[in-house]
PLY file of the C-alpha trace (Angstrom):
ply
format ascii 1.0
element vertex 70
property float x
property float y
property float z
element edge 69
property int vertex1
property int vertex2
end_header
-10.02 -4.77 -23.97
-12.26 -3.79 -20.78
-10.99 -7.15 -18.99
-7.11 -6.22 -20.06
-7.35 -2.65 -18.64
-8.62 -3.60 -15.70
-5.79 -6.30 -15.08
-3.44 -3.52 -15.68
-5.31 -1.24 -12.96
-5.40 -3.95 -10.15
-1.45 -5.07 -11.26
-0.27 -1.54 -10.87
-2.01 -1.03 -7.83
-1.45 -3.76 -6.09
2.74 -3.64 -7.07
2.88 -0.09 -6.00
1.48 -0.92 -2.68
2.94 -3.93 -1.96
6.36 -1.88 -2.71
5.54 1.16 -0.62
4.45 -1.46 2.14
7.83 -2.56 2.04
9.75 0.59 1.98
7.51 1.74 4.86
8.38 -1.17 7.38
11.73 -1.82 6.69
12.47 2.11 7.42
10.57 1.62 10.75
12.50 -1.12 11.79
15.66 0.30 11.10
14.58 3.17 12.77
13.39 0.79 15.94
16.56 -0.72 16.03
18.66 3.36 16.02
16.19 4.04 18.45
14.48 1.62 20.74
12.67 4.26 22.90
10.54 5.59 19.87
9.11 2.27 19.00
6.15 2.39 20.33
5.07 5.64 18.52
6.75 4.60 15.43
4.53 1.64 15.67
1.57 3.53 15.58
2.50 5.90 13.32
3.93 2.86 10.69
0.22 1.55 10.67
-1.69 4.52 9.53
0.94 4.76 6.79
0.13 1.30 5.86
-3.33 1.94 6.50
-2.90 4.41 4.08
-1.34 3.07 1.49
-3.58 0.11 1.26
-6.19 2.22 0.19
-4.51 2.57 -3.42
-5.51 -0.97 -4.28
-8.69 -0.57 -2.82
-9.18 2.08 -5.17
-7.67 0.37 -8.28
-10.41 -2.54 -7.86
-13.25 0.01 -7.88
-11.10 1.39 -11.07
-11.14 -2.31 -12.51
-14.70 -2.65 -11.48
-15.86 0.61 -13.66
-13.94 -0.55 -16.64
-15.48 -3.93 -16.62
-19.16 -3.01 -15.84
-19.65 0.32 -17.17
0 1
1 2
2 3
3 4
4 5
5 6
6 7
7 8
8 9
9 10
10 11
11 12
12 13
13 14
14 15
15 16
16 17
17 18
18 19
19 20
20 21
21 22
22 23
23 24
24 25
25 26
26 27
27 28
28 29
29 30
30 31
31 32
32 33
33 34
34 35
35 36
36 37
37 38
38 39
39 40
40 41
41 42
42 43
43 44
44 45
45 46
46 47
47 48
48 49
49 50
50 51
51 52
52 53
53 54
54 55
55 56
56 57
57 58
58 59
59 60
60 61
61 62
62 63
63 64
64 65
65 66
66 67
67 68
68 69
């Protein structure tokens, strides 16, 4: 049951961010193309939301990693 739970807790993670990844750039490019002059700041701004997001699956293998081991 350990292994199963843990499966879940990376597959959920992993979905939700690979989702919000995908909402997050496609609404940046559409906003690049309403508004060329702010692409270079929505640029920067897109990767730290990416940045953050990718810490949710990060965080769901140290989930699946206490679940297995502990």
């Amino acid at each position: 049951m350990q292994y199963i739970a843990a499966a879940i807790a990376i597959f959920g993670a992993s979905i939700g961010a690979a989702y919000g990844n995908g909402q997050v750039i496609s609404k940046t490019i559409e906003s690049m193309t309403r508004q060329p002059e702010m692409a270079g700041q929505l640029r920067t701004t897109m990767f730290i939301g990416v940045g953050m997001i990718e810490a949710v699956p990060i965080l769901g293998v140290v989930v699946a990693l206490l679940l297995i081991f502990i």
